[in-house]
NUKOLMAR-633860 format. One line per field, with one value per residue: residue number from 1; residue in one letter; chain; x, y, z of N, C-alpha, C in turn. Coordinates in pm, whole numbers. Layout:
BEGIN
seq <- NUM ...
type <- A ...
mol <- A ...
n.X <- X ...
n.Y <- Y ...
n.Z <- Z ...
ca.X <- X ...
ca.Y <- Y ...
ca.Z <- Z ...
c.X <- X ...
c.Y <- Y ...
c.Z <- Z ...
// end
This chain:
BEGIN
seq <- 1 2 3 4 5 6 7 8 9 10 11 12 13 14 15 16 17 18 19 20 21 22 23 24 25 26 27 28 29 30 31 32 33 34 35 36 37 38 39 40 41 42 43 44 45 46 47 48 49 50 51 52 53 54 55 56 57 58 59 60 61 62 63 64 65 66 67 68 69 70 71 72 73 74 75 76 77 78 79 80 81 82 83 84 85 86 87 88 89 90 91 92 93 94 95 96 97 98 99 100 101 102 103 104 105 106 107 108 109 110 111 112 113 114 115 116 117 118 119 120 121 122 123 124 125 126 127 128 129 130 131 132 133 134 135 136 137 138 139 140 141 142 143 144 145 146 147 148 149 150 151 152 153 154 155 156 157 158 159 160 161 162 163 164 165 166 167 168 169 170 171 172 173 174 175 176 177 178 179 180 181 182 183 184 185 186 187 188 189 190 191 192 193 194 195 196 197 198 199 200 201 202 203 204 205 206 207 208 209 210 211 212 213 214 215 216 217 218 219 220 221 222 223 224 225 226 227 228 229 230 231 232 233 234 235 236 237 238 239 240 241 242 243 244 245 246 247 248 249 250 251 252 253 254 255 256 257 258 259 260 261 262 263 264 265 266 267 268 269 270 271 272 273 274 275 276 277 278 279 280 281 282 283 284 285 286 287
type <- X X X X X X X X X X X X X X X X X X X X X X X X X X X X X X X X X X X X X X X X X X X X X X X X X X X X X X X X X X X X X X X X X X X X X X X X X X X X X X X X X X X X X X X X X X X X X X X X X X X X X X X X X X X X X X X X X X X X X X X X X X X X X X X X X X X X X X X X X X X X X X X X X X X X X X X X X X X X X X X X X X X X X X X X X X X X X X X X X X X X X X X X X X X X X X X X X X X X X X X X X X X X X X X X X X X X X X X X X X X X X X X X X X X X X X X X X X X X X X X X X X X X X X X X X X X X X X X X X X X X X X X X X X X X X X X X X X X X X X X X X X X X X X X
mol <- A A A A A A A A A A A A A A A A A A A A A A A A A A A A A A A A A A A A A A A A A A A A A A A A A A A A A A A A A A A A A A A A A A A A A A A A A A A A A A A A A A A A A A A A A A A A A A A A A A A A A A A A A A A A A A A A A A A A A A A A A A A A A A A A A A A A A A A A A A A A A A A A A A A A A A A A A A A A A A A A A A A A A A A A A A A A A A A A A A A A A A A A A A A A A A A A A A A A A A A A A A A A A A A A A A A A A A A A A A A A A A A A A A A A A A A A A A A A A A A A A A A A A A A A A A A A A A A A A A A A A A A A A A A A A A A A A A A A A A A A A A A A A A A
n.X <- 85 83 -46 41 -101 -52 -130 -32 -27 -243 -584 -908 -1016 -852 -1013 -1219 -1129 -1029 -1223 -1423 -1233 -1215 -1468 -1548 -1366 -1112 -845 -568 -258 -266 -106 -130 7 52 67 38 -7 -282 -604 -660 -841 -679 -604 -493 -215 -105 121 315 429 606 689 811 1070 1441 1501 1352 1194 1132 1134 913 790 877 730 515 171 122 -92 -87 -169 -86 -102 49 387 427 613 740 653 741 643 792 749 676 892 1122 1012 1011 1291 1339 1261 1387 1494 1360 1153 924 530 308 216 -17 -170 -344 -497 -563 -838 -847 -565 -606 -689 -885 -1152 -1361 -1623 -1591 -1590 -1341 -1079 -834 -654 -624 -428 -241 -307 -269 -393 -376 -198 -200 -307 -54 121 51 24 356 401 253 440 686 673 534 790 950 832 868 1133 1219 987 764 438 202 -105 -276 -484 -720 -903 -1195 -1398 -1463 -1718 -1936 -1990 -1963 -1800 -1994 -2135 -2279 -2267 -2234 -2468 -2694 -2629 -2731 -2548 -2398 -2508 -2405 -2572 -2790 -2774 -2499 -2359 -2093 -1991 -1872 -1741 -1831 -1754 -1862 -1740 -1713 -1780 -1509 -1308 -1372 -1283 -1075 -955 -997 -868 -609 -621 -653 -556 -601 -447 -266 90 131 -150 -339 -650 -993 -1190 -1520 -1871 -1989 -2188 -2174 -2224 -2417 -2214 -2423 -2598 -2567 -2550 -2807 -2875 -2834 -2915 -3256 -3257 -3234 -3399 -3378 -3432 -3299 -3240 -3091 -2910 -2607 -2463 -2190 -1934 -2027 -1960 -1719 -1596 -1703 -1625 -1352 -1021 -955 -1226 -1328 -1091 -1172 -1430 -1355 -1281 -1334 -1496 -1621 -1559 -1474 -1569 -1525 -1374 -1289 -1585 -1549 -1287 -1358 -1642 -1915 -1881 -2003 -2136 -2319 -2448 -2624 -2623 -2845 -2894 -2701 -2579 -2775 -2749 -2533 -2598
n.Y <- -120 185 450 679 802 1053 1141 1440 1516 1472 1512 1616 1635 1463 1254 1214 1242 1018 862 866 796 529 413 458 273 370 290 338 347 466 641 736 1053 1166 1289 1098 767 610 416 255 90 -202 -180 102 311 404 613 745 1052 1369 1647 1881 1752 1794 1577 1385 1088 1036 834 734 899 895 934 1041 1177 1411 1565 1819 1902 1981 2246 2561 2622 2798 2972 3188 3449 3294 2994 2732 2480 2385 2442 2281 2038 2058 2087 1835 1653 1736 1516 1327 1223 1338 1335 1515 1812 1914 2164 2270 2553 2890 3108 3317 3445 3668 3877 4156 4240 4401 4295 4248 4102 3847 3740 3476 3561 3786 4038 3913 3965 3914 3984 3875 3715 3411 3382 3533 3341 3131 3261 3246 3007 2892 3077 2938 2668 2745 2846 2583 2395 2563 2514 2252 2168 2034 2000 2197 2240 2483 2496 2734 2762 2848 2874 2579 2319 2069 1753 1774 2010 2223 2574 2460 2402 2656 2790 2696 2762 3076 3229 3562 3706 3859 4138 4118 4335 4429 4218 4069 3923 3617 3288 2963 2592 2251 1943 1749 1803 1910 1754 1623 1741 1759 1522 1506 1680 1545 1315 1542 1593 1813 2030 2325 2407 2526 2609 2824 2778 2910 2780 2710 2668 2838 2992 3283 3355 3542 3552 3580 3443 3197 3116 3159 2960 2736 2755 2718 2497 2311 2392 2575 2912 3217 3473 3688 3935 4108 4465 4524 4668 4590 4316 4276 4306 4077 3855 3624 3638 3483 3434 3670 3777 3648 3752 3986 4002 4032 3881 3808 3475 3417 3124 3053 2917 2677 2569 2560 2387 2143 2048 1988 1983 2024 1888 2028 2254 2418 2576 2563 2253 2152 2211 2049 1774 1733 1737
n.Z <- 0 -139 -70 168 474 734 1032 1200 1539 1592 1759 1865 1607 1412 1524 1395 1169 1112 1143 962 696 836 799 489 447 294 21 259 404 718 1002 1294 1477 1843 2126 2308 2298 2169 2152 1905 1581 1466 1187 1211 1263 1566 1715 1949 1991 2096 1962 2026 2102 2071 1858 1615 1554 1224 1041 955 789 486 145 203 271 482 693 915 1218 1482 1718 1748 1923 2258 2336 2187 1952 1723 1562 1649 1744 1484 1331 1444 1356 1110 1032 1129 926 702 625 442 222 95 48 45 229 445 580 867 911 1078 1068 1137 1080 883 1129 1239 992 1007 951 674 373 288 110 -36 -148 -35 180 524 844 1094 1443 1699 1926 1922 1651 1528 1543 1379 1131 1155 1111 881 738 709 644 396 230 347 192 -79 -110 -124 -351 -271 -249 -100 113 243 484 606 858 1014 1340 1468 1542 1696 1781 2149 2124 2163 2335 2564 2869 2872 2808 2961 3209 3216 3136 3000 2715 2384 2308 1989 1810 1858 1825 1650 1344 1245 1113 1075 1102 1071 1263 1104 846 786 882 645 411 421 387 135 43 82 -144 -385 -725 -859 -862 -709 -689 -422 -210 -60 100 184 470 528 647 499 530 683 1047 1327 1667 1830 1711 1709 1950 2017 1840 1921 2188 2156 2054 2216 2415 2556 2707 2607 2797 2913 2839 2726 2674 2435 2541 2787 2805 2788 3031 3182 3012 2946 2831 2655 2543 2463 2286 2074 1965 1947 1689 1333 1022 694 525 241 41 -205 -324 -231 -244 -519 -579 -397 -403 -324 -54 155 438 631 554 677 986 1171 1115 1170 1469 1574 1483 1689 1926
ca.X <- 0 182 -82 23 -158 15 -176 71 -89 -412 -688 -1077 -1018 -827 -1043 -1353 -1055 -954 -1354 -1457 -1158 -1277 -1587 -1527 -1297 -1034 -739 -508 -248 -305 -44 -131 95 21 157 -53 -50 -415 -647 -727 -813 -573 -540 -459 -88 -63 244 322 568 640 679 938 1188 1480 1508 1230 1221 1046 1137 754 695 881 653 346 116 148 -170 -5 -294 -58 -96 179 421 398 743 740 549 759 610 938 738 679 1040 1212 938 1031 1418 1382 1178 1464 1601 1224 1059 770 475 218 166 -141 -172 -416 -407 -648 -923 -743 -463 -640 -715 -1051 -1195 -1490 -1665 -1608 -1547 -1217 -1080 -746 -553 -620 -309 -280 -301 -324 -413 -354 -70 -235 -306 60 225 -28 141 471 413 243 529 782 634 630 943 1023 780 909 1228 1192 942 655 309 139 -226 -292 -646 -772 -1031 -1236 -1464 -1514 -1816 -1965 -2039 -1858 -1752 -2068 -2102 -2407 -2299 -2258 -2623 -2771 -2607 -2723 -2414 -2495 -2431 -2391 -2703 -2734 -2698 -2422 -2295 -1994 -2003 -1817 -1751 -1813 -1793 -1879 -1594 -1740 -1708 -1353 -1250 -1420 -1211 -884 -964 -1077 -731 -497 -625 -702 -432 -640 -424 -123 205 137 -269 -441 -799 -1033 -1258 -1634 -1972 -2043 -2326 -2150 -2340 -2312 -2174 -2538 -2747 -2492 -2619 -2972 -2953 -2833 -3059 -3401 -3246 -3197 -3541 -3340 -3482 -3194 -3269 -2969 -2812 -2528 -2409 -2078 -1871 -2016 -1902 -1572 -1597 -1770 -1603 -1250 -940 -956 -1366 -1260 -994 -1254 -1528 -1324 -1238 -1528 -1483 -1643 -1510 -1543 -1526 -1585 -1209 -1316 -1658 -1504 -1193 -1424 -1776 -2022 -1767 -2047 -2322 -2395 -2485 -2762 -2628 -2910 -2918 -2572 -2596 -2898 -2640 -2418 -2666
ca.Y <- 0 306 561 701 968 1056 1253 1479 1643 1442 1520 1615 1661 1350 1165 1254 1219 828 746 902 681 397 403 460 220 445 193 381 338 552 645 868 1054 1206 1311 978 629 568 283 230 -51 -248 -128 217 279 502 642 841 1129 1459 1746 1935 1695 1827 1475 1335 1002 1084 728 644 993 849 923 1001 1293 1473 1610 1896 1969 2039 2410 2570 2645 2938 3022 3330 3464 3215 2869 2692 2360 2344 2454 2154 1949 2043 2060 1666 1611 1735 1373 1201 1264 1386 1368 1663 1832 1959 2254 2323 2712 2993 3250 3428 3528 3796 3962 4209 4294 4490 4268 4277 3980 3837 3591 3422 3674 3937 4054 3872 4104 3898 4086 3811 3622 3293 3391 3540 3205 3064 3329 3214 2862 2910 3118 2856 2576 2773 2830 2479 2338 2560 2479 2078 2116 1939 2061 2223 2288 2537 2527 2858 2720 2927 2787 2456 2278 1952 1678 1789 2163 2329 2584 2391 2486 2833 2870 2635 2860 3185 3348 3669 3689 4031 4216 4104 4474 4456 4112 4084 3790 3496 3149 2826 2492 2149 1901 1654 1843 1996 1612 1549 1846 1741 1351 1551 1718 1442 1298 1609 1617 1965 2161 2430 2350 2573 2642 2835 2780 2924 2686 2750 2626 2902 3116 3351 3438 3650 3494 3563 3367 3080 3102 3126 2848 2647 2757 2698 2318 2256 2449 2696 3076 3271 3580 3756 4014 4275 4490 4491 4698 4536 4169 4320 4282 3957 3732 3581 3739 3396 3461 3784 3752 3573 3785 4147 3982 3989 3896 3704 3412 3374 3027 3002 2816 2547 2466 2467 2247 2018 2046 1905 1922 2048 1844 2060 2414 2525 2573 2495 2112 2087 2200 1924 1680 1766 1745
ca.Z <- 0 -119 -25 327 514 854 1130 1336 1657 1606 1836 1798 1441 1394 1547 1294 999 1102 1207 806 639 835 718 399 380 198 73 245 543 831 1125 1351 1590 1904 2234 2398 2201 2158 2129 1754 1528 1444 1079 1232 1409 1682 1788 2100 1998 2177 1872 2149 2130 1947 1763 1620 1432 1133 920 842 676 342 52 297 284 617 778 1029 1309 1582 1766 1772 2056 2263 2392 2119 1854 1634 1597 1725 1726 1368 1292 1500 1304 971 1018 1102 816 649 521 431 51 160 -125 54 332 456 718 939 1010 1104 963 1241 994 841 1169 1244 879 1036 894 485 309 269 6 -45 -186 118 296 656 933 1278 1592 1842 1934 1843 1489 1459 1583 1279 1050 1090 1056 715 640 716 540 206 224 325 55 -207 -158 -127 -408 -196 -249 22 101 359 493 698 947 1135 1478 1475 1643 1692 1927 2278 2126 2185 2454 2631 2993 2926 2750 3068 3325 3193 3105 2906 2569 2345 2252 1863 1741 1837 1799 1507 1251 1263 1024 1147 1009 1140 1232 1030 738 756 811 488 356 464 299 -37 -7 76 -248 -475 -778 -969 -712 -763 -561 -333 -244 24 127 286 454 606 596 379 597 844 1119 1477 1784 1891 1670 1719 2083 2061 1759 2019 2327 2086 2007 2404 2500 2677 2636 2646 2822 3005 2695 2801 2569 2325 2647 2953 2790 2804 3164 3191 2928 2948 2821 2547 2447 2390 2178 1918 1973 1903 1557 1251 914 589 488 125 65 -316 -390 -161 -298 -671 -540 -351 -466 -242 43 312 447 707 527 780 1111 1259 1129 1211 1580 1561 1458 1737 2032
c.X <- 89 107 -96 17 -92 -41 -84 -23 -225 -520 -852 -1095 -929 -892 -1173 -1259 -1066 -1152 -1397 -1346 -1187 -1396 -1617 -1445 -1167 -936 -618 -381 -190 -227 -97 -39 45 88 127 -94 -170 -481 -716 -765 -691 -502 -480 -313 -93 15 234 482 566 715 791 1005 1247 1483 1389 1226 1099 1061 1020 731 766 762 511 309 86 35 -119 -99 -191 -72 27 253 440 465 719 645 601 713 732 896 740 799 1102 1132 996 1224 1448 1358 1291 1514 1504 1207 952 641 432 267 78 -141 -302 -436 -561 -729 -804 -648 -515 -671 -843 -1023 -1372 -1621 -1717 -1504 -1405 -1173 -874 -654 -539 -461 -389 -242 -327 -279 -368 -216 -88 -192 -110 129 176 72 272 479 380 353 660 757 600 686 1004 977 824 1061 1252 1112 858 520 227 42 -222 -449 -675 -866 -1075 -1306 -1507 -1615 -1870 -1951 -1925 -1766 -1896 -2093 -2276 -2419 -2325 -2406 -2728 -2706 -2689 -2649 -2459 -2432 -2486 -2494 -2660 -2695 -2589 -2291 -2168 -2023 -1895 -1862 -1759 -1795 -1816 -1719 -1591 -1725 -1610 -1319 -1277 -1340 -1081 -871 -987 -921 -602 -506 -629 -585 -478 -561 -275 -30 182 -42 -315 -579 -877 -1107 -1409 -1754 -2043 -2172 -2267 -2242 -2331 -2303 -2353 -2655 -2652 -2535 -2725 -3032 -2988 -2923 -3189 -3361 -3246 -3330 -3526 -3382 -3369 -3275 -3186 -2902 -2771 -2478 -2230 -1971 -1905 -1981 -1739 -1529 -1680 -1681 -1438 -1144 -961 -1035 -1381 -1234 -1076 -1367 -1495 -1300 -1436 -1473 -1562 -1607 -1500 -1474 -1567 -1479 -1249 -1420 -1640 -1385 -1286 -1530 -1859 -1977 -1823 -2149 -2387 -2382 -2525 -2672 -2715 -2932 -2742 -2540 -2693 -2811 -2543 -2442 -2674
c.Y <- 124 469 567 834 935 1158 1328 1582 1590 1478 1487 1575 1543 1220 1133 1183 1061 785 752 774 543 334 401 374 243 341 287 367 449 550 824 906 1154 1241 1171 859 615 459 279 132 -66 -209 29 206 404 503 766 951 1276 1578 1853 1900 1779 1763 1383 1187 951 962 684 744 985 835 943 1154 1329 1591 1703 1930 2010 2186 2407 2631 2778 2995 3142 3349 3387 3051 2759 2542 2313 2369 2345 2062 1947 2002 1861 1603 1668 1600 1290 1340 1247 1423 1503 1660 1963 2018 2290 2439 2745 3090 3364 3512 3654 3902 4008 4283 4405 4400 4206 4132 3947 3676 3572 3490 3826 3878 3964 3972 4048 3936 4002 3756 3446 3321 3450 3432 3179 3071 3270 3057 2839 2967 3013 2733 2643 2772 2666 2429 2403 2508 2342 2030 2016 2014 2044 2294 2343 2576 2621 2826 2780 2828 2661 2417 2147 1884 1704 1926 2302 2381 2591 2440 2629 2898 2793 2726 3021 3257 3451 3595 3851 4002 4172 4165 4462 4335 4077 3924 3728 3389 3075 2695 2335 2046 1789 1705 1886 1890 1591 1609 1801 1554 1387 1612 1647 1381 1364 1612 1751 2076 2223 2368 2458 2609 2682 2833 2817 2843 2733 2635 2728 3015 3160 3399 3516 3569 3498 3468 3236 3043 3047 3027 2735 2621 2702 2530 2316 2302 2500 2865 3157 3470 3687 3831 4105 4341 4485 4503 4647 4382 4194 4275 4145 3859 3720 3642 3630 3391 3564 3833 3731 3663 3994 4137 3993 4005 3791 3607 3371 3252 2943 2876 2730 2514 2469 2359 2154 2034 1933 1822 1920 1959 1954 2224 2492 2468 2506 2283 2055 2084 2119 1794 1648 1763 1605
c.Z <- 0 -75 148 392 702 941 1258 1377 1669 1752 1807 1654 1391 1383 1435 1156 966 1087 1065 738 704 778 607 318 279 210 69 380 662 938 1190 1455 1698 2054 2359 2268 2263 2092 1995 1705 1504 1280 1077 1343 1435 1736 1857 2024 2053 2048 1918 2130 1997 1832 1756 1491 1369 1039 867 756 561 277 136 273 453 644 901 1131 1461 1618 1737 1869 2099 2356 2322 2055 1712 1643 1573 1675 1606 1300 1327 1371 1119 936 1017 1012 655 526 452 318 60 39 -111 186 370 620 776 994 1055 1051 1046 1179 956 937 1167 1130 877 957 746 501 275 162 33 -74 -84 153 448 733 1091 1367 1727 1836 1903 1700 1421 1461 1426 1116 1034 1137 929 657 642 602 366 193 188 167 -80 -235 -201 -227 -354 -225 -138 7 233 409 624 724 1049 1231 1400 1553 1582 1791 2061 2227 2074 2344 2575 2688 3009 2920 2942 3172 3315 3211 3053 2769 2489 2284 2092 1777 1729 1862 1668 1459 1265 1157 1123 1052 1124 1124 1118 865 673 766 650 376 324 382 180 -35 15 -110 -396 -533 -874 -891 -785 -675 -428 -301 -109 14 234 315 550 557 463 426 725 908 1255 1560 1827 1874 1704 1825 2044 1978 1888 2117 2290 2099 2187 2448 2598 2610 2680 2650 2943 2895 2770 2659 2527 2518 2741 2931 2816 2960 3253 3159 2963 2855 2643 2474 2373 2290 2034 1942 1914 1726 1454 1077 816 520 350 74 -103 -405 -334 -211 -434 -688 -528 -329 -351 -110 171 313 561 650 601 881 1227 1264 1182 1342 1662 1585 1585 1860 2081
// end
């Protein structure tokens, strides 16, 4: 079996990638790596590796397409971890590799639509780490001649990343006036994404994407989709400034940002890549 897909940093989003290729049956063979060897089938190998270490033994990623989902480390505003990672990867003929980044890159767009060719502009220190890990891996990839897909993923959600307790506690949540927009996508479909781009050969050597469900909407209605599916009435609203003083320095962070995702390169790459369009059947899904 010479097609080999390699999950480094697997987690949530791993776990959706391997459970889709099982099911599907893809003939393909599957290692995943992680900071915790985990219990898989048996046609899946799980290895325990630590992304930190200076030396990392990289001998399975010969000829493998490389799935990157690790964060990245947050000693500086340089992503350090994906640097050690690539320097070892140095001596292995690597076919792809496939990044996992951030909408985050672009920063707060007030709103207005943003496509692939926008300047990046990120405001946080997450999204800059993001930044210079995409910028490293072009580099590497152009030089090595590897073709690299970089997929810009805004909020994720799905079974066990919705925020249930907060709507059952009555937390507030911002007045919708003055709520800012936000992408989402389901995890089930950005797996499906990332299995459409291990295999896709219509691609440039180098390709960013943006990736969404395709209907941005405000942090608010994302709430109250939720609260209506649960048969919670959400009725506690503060406005834009008194969340400031409520919310966490981390809810924050994602909530000062607002931009459009335009996500038209992804559904002419991979055409019929979402099942979950409507929000609301997807937070259905997810309950």
């Amino acid at each position: 079996m010479n097609n080999k897909i390699i999950l480094v940093g697997s987690g949530y989003l791993g776990n959706y990638i391997i459970g889709s290729m099982i099911e599907k049956n893809l003939p393909c063979q599957i290692i995943e790596i992680s900071r915790t060897k985990k219990n898989r089938p048996s046609s899946i190998e799980s290895i325990k590796m630590d992304l930190d270490d200076d030396i990392l033994k990289l001998e399975n990623f010969n000829e493998a397409t490389i799935v990157y989902m690790a964060p990245p480390s947050t000693v500086s505003l340089k992503d350090y971890r994906i640097k050690n990672f690539l320097k070892n990867l140095e001596e292995v003929k690597t076919k792809r590799l496939i990044y996992i980044s951030t909408s985050g890159v672009y920063g707060d767009c007030n709103g207005q639509e943003v496509n692939e060719s926008c300047k990046v502009s990120p405001s946080t220190d997450r999204a800059k780490r993001r930044v210079s890990a995409e910028t490293q891996l072009m580099s590497y990839c152009k030089r090595k001649n590897i073709n690299l897909i970089i997929l810009r993923v805004p909020g994720i959600y799905g079974k066990g990343r919705l925020p249930i307790d907060r709507i059952k506690s009555g937390e507030p949540i911002i007045k919708k006036q003055e709520s800012k927009i936000t992408n989402l996508i389901h995890v089930e479909d950005l797996a499906g994404i990332v299995i459409a781009a291990t295999a896709s050969e219509d691609l440039n050597k180098c390709e960013i994407i943006n990736v969404s469900d395709g209907n941005p909407v405000s942090s608010t209605d994302y709430y109250e989709i939720i609260g209506m599916l649960l048969g919670v009435k959400i009725t506690n609203y503060v406005t834009y400034e008194e969340a400031l003083n409520v919310y966490t320095k981390q809810r924050l962070s994602f909530l000062k940002e607002s931009r459009v995702l335009n996500v038209n390169k992804m559904f002419s790459l991979f055409p019929s890549c979402i099942k979950y369009l409507s929000l609301e059947d997807g937070v259905r899904a997810s309950l």
